[in-house]
Backbone as ProteinMPNN parsed JSONL, in Angstrom:
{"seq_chain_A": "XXXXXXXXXXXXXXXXXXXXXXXXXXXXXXXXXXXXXXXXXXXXXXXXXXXXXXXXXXXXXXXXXXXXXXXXXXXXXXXXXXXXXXXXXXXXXXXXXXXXXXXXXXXXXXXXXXXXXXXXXXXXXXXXXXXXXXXXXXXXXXXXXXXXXXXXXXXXXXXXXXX", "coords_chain_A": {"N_chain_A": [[-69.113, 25.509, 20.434], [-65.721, 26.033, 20.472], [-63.708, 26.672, 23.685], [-61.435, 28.806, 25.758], [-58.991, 28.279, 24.704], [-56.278, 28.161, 24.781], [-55.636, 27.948, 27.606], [-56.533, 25.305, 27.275], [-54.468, 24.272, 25.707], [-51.972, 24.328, 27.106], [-53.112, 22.569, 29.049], [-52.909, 20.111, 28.214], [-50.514, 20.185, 26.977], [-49.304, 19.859, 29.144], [-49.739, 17.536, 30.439], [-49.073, 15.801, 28.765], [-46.447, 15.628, 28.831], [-45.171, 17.717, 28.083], [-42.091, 19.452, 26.83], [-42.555, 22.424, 26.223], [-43.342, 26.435, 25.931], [-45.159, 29.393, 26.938], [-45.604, 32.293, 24.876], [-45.668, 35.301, 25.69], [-46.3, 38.195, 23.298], [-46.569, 41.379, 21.693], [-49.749, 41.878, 19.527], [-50.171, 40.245, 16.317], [-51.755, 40.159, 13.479], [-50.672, 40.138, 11.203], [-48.494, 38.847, 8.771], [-46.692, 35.521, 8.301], [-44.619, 35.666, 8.413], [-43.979, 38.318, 9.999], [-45.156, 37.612, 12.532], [-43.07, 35.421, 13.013], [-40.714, 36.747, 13.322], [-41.408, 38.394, 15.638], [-41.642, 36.536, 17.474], [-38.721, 35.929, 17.394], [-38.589, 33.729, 16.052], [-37.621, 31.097, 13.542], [-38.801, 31.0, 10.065], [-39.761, 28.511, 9.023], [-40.111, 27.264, 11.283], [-42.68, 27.587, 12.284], [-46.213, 26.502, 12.802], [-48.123, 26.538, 10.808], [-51.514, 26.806, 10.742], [-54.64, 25.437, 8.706], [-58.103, 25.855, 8.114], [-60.084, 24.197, 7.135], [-63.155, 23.565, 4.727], [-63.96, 20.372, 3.452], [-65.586, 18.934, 0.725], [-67.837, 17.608, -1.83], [-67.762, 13.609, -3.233], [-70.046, 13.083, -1.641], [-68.897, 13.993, 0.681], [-68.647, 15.707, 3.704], [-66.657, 17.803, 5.398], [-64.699, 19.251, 8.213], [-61.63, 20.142, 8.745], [-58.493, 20.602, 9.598], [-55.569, 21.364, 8.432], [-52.138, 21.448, 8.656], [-49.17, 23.029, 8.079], [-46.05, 23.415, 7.658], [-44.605, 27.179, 8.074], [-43.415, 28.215, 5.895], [-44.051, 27.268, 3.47], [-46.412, 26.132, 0.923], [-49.665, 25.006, 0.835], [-51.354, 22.063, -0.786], [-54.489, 22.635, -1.426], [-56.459, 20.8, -3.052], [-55.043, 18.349, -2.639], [-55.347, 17.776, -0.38], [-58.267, 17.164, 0.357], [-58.613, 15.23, -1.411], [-57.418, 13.337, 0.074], [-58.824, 12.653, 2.377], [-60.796, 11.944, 1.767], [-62.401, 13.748, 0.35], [-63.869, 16.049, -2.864], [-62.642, 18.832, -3.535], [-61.712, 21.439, -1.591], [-61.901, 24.144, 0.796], [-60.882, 27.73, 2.263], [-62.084, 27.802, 5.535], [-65.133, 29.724, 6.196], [-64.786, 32.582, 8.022], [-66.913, 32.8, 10.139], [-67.163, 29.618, 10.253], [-64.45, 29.016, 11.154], [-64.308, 30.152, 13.677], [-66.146, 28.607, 14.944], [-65.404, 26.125, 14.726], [-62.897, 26.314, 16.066], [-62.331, 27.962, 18.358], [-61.058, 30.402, 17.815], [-60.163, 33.358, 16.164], [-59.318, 34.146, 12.544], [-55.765, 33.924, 12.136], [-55.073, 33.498, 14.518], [-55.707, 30.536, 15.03], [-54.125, 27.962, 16.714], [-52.352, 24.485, 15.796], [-53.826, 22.163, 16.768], [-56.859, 20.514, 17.251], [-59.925, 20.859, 19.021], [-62.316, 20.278, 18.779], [-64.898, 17.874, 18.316], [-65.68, 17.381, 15.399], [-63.714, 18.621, 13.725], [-61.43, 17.248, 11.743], [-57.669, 16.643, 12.459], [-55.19, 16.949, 10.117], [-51.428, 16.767, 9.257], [-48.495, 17.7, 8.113], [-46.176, 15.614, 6.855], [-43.279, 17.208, 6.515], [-43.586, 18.982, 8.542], [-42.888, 17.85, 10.91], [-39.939, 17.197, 10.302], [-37.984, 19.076, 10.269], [-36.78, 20.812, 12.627], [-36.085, 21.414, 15.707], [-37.687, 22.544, 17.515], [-41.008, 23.472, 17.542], [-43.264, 26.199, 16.261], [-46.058, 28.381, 17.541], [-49.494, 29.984, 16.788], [-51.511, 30.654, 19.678], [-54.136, 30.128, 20.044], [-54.791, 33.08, 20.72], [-53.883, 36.314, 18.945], [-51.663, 37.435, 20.131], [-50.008, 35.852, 22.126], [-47.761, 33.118, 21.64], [-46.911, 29.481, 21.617], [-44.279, 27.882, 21.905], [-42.817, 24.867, 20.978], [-41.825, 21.296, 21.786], [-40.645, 19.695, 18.881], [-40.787, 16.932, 18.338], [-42.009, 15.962, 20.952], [-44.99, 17.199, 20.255], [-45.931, 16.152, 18.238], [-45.986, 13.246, 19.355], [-47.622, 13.864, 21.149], [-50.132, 15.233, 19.748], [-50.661, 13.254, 18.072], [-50.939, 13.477, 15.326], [-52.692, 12.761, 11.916], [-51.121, 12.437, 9.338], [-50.208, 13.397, 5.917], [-49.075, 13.723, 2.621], [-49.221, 17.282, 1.467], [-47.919, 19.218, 0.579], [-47.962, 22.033, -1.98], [-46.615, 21.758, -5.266], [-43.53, 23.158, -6.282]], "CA_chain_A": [[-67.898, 26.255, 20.136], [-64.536, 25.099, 22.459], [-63.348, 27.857, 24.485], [-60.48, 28.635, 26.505], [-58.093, 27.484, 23.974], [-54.977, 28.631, 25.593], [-55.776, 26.845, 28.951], [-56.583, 23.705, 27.049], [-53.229, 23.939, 24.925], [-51.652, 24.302, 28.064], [-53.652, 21.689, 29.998], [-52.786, 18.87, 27.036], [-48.741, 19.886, 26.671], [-48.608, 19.697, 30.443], [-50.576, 16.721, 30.663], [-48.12, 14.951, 27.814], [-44.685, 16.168, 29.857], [-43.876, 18.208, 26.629], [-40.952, 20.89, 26.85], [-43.023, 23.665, 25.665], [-43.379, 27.579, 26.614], [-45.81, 30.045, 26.173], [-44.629, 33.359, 25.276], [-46.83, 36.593, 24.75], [-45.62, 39.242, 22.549], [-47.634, 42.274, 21.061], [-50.37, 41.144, 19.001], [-49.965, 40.264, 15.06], [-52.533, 39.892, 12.134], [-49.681, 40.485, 9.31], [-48.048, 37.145, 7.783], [-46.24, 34.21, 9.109], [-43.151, 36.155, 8.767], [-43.802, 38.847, 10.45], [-44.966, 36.96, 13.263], [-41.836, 34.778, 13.276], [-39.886, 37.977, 13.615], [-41.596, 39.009, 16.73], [-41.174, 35.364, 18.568], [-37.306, 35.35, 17.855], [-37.907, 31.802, 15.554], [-37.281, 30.551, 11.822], [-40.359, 30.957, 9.688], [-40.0, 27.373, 8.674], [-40.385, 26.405, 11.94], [-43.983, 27.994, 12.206], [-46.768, 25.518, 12.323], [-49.586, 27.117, 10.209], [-53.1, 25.849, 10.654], [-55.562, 26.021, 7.717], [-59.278, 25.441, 8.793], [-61.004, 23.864, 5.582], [-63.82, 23.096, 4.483], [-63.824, 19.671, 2.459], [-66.879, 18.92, 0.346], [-67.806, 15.977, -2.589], [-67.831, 12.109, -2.959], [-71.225, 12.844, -0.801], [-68.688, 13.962, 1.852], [-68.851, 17.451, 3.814], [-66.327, 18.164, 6.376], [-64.212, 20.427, 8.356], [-60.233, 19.646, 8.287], [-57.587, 21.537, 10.369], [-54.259, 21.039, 8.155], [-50.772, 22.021, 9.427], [-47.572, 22.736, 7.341], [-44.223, 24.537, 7.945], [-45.359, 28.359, 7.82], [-42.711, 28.834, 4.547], [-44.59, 26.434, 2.586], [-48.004, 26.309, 0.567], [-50.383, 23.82, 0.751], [-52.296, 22.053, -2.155], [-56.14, 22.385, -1.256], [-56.887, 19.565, -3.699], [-54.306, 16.63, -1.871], [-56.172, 17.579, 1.469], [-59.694, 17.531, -0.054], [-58.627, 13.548, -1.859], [-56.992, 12.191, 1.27], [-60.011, 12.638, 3.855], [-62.463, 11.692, 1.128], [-63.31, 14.566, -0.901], [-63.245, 16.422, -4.432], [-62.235, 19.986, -3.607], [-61.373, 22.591, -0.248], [-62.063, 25.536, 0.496], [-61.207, 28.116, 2.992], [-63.464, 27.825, 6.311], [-65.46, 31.269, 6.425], [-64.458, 33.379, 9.551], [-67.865, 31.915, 11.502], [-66.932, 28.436, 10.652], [-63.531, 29.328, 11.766], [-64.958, 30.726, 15.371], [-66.734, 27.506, 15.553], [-64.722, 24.864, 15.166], [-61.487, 26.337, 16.694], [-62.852, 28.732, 19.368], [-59.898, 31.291, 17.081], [-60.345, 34.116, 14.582], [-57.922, 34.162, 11.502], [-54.49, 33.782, 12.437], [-54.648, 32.627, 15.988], [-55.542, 28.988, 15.031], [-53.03, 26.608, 16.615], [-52.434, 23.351, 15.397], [-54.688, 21.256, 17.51], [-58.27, 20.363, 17.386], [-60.327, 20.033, 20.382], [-63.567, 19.99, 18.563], [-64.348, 16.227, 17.391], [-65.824, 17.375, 14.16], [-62.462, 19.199, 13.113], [-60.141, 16.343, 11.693], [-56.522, 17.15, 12.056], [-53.762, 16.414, 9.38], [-50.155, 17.767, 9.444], [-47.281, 18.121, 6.28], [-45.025, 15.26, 7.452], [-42.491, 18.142, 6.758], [-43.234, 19.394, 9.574], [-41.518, 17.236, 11.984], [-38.611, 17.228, 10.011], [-36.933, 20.069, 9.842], [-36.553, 22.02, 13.439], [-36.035, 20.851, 16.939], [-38.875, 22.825, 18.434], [-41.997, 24.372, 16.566], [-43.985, 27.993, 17.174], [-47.48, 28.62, 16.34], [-50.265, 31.127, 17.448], [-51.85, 29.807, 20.797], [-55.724, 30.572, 20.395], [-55.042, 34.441, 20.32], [-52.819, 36.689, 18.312], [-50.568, 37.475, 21.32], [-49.695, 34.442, 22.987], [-47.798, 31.604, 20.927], [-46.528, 28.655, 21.743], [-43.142, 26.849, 21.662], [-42.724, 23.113, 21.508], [-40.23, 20.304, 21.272], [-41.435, 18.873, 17.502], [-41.206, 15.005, 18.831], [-43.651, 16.053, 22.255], [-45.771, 17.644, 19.872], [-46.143, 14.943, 17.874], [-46.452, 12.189, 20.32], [-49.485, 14.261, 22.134], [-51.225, 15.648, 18.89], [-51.039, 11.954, 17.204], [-51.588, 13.698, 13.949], [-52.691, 12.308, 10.652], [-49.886, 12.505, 8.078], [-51.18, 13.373, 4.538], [-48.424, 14.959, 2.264], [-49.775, 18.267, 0.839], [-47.697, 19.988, 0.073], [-47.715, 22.73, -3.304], [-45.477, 21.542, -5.954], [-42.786, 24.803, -6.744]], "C_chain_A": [[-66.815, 25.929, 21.17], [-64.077, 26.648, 22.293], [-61.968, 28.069, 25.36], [-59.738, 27.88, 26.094], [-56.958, 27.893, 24.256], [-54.841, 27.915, 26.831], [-56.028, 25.599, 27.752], [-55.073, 23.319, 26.29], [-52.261, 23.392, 26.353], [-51.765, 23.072, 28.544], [-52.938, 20.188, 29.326], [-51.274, 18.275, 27.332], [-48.543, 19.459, 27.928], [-48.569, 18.305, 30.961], [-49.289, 15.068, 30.08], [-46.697, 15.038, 28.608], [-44.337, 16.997, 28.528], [-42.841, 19.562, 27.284], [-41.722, 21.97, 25.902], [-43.047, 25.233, 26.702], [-44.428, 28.487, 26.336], [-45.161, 31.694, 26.178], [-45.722, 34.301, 24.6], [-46.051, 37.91, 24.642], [-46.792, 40.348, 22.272], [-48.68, 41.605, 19.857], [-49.646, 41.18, 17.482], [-50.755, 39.459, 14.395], [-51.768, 39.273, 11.424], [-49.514, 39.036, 8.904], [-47.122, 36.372, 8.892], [-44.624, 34.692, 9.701], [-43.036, 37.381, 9.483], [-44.061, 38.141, 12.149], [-44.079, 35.865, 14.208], [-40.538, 35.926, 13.626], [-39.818, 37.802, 15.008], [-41.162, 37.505, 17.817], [-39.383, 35.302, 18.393], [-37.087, 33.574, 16.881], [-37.876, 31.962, 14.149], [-38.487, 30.437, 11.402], [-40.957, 29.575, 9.304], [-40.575, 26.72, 9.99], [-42.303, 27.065, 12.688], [-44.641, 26.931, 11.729], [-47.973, 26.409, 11.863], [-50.559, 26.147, 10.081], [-54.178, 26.726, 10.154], [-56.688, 25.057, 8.016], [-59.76, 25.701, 7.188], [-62.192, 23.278, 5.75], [-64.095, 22.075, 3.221], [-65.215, 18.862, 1.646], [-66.904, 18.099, -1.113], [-67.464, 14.779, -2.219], [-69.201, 12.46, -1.579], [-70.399, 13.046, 0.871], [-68.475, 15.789, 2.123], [-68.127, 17.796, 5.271], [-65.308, 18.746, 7.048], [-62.865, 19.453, 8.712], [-59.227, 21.008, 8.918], [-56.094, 21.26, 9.751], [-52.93, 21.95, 8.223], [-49.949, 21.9, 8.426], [-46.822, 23.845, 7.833], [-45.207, 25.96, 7.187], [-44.46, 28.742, 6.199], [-43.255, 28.037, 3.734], [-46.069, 26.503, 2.218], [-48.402, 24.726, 0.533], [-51.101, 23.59, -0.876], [-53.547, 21.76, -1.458], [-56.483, 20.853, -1.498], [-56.342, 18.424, -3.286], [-55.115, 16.58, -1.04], [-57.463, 16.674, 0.672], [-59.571, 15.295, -0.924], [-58.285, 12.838, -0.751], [-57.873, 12.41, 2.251], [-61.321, 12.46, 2.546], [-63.035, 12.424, 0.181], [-62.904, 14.734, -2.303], [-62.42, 17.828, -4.081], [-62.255, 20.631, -1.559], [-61.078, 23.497, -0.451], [-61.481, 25.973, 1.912], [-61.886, 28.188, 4.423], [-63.739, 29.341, 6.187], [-65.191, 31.797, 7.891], [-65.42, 32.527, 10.635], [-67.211, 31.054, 11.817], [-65.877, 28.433, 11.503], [-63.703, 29.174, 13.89], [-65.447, 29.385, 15.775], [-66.359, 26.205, 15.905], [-63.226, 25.096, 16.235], [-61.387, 27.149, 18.033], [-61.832, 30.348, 19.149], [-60.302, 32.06, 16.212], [-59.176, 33.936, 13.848], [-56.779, 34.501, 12.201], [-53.925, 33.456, 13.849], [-55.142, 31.219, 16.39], [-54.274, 28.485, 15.811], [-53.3, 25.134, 15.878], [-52.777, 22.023, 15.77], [-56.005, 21.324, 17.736], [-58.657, 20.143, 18.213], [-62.109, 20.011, 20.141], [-63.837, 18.411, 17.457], [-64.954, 15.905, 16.201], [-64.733, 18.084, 13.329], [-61.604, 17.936, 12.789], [-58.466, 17.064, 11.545], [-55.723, 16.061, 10.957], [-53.129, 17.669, 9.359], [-49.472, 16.555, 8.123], [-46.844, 16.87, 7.076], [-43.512, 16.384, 7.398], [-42.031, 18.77, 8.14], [-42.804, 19.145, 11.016], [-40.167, 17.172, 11.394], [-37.403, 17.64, 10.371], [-36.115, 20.719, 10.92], [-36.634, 20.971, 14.882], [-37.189, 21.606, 17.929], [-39.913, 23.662, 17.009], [-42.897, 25.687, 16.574], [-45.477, 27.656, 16.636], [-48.34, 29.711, 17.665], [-51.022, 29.957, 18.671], [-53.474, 30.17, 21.009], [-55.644, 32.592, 20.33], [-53.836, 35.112, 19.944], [-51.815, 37.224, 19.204], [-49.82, 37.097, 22.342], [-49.641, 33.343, 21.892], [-47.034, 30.908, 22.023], [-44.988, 27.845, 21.295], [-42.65, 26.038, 22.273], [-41.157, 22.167, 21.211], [-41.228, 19.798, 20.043], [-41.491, 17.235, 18.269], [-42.423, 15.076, 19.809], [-45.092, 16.604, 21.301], [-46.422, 16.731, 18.988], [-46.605, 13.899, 18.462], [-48.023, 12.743, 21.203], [-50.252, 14.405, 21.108], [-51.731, 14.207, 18.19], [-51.538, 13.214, 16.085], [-51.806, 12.749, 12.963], [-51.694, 12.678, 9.892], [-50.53, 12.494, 6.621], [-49.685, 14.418, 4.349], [-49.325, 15.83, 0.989], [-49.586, 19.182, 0.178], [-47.526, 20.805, -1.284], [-46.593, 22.52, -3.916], [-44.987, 22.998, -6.614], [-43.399, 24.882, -8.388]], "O_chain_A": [[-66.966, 25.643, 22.358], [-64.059, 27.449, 21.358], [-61.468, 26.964, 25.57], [-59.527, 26.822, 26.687], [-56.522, 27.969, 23.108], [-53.816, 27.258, 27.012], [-54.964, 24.984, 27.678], [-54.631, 22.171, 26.328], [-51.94, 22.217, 26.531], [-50.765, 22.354, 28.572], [-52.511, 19.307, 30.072], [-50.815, 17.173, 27.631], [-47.626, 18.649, 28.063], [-47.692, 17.872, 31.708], [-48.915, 14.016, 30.599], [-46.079, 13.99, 28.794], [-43.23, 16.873, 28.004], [-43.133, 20.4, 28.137], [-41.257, 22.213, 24.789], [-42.832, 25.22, 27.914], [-44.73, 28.366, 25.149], [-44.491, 32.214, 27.07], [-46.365, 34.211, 23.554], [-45.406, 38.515, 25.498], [-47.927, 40.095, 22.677], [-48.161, 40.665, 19.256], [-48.702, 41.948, 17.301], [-50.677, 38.236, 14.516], [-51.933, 38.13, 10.998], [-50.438, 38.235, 8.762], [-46.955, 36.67, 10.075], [-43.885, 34.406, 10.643], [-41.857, 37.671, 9.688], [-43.109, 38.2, 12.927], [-44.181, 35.536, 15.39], [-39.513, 35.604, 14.227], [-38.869, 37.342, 15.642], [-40.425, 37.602, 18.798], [-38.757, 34.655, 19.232], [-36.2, 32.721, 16.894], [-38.135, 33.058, 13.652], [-39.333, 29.878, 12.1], [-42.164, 29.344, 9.23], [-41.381, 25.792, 9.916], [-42.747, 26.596, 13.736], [-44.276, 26.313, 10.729], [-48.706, 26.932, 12.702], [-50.533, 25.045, 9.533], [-54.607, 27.824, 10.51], [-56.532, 23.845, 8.161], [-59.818, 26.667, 6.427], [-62.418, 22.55, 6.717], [-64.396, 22.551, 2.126], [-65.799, 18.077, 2.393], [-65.769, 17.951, -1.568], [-66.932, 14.593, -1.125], [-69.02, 11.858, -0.521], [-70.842, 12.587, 1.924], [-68.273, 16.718, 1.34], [-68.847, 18.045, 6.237], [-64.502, 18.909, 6.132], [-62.981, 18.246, 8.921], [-59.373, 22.191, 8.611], [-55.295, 20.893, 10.612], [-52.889, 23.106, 7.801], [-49.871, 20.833, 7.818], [-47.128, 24.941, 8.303], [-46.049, 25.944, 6.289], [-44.98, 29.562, 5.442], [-42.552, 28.19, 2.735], [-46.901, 26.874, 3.047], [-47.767, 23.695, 0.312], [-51.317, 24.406, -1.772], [-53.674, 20.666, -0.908], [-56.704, 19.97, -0.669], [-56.991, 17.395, -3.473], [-55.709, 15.532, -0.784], [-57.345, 15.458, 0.522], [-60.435, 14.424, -0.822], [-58.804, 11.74, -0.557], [-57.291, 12.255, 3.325], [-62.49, 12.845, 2.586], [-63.886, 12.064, -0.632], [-62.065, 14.075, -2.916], [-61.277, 17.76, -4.532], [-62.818, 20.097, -0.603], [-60.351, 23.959, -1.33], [-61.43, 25.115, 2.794], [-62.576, 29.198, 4.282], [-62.815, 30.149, 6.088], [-65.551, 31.102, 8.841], [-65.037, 31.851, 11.59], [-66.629, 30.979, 12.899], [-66.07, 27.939, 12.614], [-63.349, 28.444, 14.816], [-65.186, 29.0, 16.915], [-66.685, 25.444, 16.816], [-62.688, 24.245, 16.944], [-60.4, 26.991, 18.752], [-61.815, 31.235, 20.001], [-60.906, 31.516, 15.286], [-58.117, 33.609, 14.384], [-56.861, 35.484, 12.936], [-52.77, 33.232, 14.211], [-55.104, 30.734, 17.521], [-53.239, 28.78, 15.214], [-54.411, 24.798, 15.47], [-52.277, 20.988, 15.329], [-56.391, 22.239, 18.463], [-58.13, 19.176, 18.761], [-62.956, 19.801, 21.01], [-63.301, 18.023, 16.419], [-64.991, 14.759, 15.751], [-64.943, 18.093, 12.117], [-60.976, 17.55, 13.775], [-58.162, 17.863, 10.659], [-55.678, 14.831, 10.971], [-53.515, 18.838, 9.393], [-49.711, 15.467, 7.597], [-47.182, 17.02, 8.25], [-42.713, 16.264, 8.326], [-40.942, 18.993, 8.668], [-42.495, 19.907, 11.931], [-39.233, 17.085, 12.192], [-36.328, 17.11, 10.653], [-35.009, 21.179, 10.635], [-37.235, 19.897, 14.912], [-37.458, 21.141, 19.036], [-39.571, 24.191, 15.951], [-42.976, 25.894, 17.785], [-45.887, 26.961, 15.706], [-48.029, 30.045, 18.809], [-51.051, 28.733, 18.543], [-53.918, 30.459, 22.121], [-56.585, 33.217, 19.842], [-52.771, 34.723, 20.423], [-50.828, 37.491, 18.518], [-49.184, 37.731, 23.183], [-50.584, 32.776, 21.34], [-46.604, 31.439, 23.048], [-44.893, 27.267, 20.213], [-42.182, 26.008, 23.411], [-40.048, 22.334, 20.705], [-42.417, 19.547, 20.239], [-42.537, 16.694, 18.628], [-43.503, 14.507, 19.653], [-46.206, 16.35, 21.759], [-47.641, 16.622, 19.121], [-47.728, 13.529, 18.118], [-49.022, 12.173, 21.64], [-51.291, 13.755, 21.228], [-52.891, 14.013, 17.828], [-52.629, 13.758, 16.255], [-51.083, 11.758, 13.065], [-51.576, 13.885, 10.103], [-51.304, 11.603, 6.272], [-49.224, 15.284, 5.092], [-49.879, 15.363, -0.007], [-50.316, 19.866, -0.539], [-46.746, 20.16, -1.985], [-45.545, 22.929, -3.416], [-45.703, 23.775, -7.247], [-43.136, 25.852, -9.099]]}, "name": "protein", "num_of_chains": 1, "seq": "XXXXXXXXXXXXXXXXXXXXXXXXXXXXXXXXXXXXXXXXXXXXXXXXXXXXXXXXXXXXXXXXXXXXXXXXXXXXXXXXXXXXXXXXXXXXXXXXXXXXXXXXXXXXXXXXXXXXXXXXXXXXXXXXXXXXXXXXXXXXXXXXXXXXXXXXXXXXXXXXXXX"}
């Protein structure tokens, strides 16, 4: 299980030179938008990270995908571009296990090397810095989008839900 996911976010951005901050607010469960409230940022610029589980073509494995928090994902793009037929959900455990996070304090970086990351290309687009939860619901994160990029090296897969 990785641990001390707040020090390692930390340890990474610092590591990269990124212009990031961490900022801790009161905690928040609720939605993307209420959470974007409480930091002061644009809900678009929220990086949401969905911990899947991708399974067929004889393949079975766990998938950390990122998009702009105002946007839906399509399950089924993820689940064809890393190999599979379908994605699901991770269940809360899996969750705990691969990300060292319960629901909604994922960030958008893997530090377990059975988690593959992909991110929206969207989500460098749009915003000059990005937010997201930092390992626990009361401490996020805000980045420059290019540093965040250049350190995470993400995969690029577009996913996004057609309106």
């Amino acid at each position: 299980m990785v641990e001390n996911v707040l020090e390692k976010l930390c340890e990474k951005f610092e590591a990269g030179n990124a212009r990031f901050r961490v900022l801790e607010h009161i905690a928040c469960d609720k939605s993307s938008q209420s959470v974007a409230e409480i930091r002061g940022t644009e809900l678009g610029q929220g990086a949401k990270a969905l911990c899947l589980t991708v399974k067929g073509n004889g393949v079975k494995k766990h998938v950390l995908a990122v998009l702009p928090a105002d946007m839906q994902a399509d399950l089924s793009k993820i689940a064809v571009a890393v190999g599979g037929r379908r994605a699901s959900l991770a269940s809360p455990e899996e969750v705990m296990e691969y990300t060292g996070c319960v629901f909604g304090a994922v960030p958008p970086v893997s530090f377990h090397p059975d988690l593959e990351l992909v991110c929206e290309p969207s989500l460098f687009t749009r915003y000059e810095e990005l937010a997201f939860n930092a390992g626990h619901l009361d401490h996020s994160i805000i980045i420059n989008t290019e540093d965040f990029k250049r350190i995470v090296n993400p995969t690029l897969v577009n996913f996004l839900r057609e309106a």
